[in-house]
N, C-alpha and C positions, 0 to 999 in steps of 0.2 A: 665752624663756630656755632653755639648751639644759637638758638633767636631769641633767649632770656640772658643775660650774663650772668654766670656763675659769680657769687661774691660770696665774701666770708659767712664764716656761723655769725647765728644773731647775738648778737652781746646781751641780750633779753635772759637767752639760753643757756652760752656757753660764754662766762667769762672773758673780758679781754687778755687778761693774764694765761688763759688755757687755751688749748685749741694748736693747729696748724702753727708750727716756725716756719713761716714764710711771711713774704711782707704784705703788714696790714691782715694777715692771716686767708690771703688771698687764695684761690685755687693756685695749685701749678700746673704749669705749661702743659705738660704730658697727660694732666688729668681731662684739659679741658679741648688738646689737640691744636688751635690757633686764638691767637688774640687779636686785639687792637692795639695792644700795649705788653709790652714784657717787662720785667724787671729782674735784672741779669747781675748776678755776684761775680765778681772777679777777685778771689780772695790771694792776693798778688804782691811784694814790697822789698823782690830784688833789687829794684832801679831808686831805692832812696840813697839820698847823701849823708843823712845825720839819723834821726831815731828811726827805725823799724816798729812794724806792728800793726799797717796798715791792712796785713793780709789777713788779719780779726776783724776788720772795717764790715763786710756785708752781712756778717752774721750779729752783731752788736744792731747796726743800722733796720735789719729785720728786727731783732728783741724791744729794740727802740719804739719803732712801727705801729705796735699792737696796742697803743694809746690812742691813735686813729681812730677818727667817730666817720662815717661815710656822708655827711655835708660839706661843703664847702663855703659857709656862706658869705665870703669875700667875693669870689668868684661866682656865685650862686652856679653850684653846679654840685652834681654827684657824680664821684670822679671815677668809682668803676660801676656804676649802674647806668649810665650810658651808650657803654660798648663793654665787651669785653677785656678784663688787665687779669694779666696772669703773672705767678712768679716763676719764672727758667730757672732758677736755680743756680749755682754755682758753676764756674766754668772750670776744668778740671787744667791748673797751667803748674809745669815747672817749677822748682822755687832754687833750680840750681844754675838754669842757663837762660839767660835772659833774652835772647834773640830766639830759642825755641819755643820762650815764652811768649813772645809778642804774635808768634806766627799762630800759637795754640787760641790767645785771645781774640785774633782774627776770625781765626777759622768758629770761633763760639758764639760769635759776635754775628757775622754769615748767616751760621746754620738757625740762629734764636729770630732773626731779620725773615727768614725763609717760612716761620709762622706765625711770624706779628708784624702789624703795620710800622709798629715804632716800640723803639728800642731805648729802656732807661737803665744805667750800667752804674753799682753800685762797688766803688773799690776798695783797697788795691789803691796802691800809689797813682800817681800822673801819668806815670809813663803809658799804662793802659790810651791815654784818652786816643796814642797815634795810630792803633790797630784797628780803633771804633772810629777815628777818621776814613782810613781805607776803603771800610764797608760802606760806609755813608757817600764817598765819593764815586763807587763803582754804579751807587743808585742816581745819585743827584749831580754830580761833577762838584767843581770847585764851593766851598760850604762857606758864609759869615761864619765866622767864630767868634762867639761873643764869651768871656774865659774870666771868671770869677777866682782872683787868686791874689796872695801878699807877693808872690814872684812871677818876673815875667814867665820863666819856664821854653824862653827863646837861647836859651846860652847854645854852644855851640858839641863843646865836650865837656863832658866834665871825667877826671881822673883814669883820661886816654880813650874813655867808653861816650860811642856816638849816641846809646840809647840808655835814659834815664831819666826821673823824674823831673826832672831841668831842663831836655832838650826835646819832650815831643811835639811844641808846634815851629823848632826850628827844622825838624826832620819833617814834619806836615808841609810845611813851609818849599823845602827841599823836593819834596814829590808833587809839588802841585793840587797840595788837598784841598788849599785854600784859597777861597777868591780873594782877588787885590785888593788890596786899601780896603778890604771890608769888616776887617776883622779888629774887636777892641779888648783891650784888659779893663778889667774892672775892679778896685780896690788894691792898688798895688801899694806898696810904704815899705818903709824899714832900708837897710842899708844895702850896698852893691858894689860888685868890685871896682865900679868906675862910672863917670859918665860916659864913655864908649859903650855899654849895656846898655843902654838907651836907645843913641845913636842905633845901635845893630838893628835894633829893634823896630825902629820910625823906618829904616832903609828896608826892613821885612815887608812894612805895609802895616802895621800896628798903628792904632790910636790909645792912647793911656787913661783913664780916671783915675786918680789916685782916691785914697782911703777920705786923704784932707779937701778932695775938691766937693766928695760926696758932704764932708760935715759943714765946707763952704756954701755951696750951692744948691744943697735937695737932693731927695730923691727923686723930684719932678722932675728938674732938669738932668738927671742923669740916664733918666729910662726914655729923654726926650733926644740924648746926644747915641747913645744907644740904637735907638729907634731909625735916626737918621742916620746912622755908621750902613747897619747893615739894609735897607729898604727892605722889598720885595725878594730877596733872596733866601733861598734853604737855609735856616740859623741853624748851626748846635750851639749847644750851650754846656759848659763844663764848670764844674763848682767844685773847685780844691777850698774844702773845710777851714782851711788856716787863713780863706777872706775875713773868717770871725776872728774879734777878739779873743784872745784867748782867755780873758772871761767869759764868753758864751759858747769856748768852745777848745777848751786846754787838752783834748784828748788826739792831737797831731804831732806829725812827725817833728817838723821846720816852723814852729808858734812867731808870730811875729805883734808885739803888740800896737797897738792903737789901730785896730782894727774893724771890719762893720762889724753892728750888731745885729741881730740874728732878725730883728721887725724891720730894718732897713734892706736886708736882703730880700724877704719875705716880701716887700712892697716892692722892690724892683722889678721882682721876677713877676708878678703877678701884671705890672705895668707894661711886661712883655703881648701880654696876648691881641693877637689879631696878626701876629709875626708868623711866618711860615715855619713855624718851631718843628725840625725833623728829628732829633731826639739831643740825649742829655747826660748828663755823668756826675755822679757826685764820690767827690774821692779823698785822697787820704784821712780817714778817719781809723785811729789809731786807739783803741780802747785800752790799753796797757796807763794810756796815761790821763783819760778820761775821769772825770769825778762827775758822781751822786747820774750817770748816763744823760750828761750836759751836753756831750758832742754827737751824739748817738741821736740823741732826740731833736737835737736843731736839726742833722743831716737826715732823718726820717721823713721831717715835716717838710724840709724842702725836694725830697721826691715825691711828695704830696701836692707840693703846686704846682710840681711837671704836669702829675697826671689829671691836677685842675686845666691846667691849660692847654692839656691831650685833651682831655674830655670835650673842653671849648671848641675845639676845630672838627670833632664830629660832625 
């Protein structure tokens, strides 16, 4: 890694609009050898149950991207002139077989880990997030999962098949990815086949906030109940798009409305830091049904406070 961190052209120079399609218009991985941070496509959306199109998700979320000014200053940090953050690029998976797909995303997930300290994975439906567990468990063991979504994503099968955007932290869950009782959903609402979905769920180890406790309570006391879910343990943190309302963010598969908004999220995540954050995923973002690049650009700025608060634990 060189001892200055490569970062984008200057915007002084070379337009935001031109330049590098990579995110943020960042060097890639290969140009620059290893990083501190990678930021990894998985353009992926076998494992959805209703709209497709999620596998346009990492290439939209880069185009998104390039609105990016290199300050931070919530965070007061500059988020790749600290350490080095590069972009890996797209991982090259399947779009016919979905178990050869999960192992391809592994193995990409692995090899991208093998040159950066931390890993942010941009999708591709849910189901990716089980493969980027794997990896992260083979380094850290059992992980907090803290899981930003309108669906649990805990169900069991859905339509005979054990892997899909519905079931990967009941199969995390299954393999032992996740440490107990440590793991929360964050903005859950909308309707379900039952209150036994629940139940599964609390019997997993899961703790709930729903969408309505957030508009009850704050976002104080949720990045407060958060906080205390998972302690001093390894956090991932995963952010399926359709947490937003689908006014801030209509370009997903499964839209569920009365959901957060895109500055309540932004403040949560930011209320994360000083948490042992080992990396992150922002997913189903489906540009087929995206307007005026609303969900493209929420889900860019929120791989933007990952790498604020990568930046922070340098």
């Amino acid at each position: 890694m060189a001892d200055a961190p490569v970062g984008p052209p200057d915007p002084a120079v070379s337009p935001r609009f031109a330049g590098p399609e990579t995110f943020a218009r960042l060097p890639r991985l290969d140009d620059v050898g290893a990083a501190a941070v990678a930021v990894l496509g998985v353009p992926f959306d076998s494992g959805v149950t209703y709209r497709p199109g999620a596998r346009f998700g990492p290439a939209a979320v880069r185009a998104g991207s390039k609105l990016l000014r290199p300050y931070h200053p919530e965070l007061d940090v500059h988020p790749w002139s600290v350490h080095q953050v590069a972009d890996a690029g797209d991982a090259g998976v399947t779009p016919f077989d979905l178990i050869a797909a999960i192992a391809q995303i592994e193995a990409a997930a692995r090899a991208t880990l093998s040159r950066a300290e931390r890993l942010i994975t941009v999708g591709g439906d849910h189901t990716i997030a089980l493969p980027l567990l794997r990896v992260l468990h083979e380094r850290h063991g059992p992980v907090a999962l803290v899981h930003f979504d309108a669906h649990l994503d805990t169900w069991d099968i859905a339509y005979g098949a054990r892997y899909n955007h519905g079931t990967p932290f009941r199969r995390a869950f299954d393999e032992g990815l996740l440490a107990a009782d440590r793991c929360a959903h964050v903005g859950l609402r909308g309707p379900v086949y039952g209150m036994s979905d629940f139940d599964t769920d609390r019997a997993l180890g899961f703790s709930a906030i729903s969408t309505a406790d957030v508009a009850r309570f704050g976002v104080d006391q949720t990045i407060d109940r958060i906080r205390s879910r998972v302690g001093e343990l390894p956090v991932y943190v995963s952010v399926d798009i359709d947490v937003l309302d689908p006014a801030h963010a209509p370009g997903t598969g499964t839209p569920e409305p009365g959901g957060l908004t895109t500055r309540e999220l932004q403040l949560i995540l930011r209320g994360l830091d000083g948490l042992n954050l080992i990396g992150a995923d922002v997913v189903e973002v489906a540009p087929p049904y995206d307007h005026a690049e609303l969900t493209a650009l929420a889900a860019a700025n929120l791989v933007y406070e990952f790498l604020g608060l990568f930046a922070l634990r340098k």
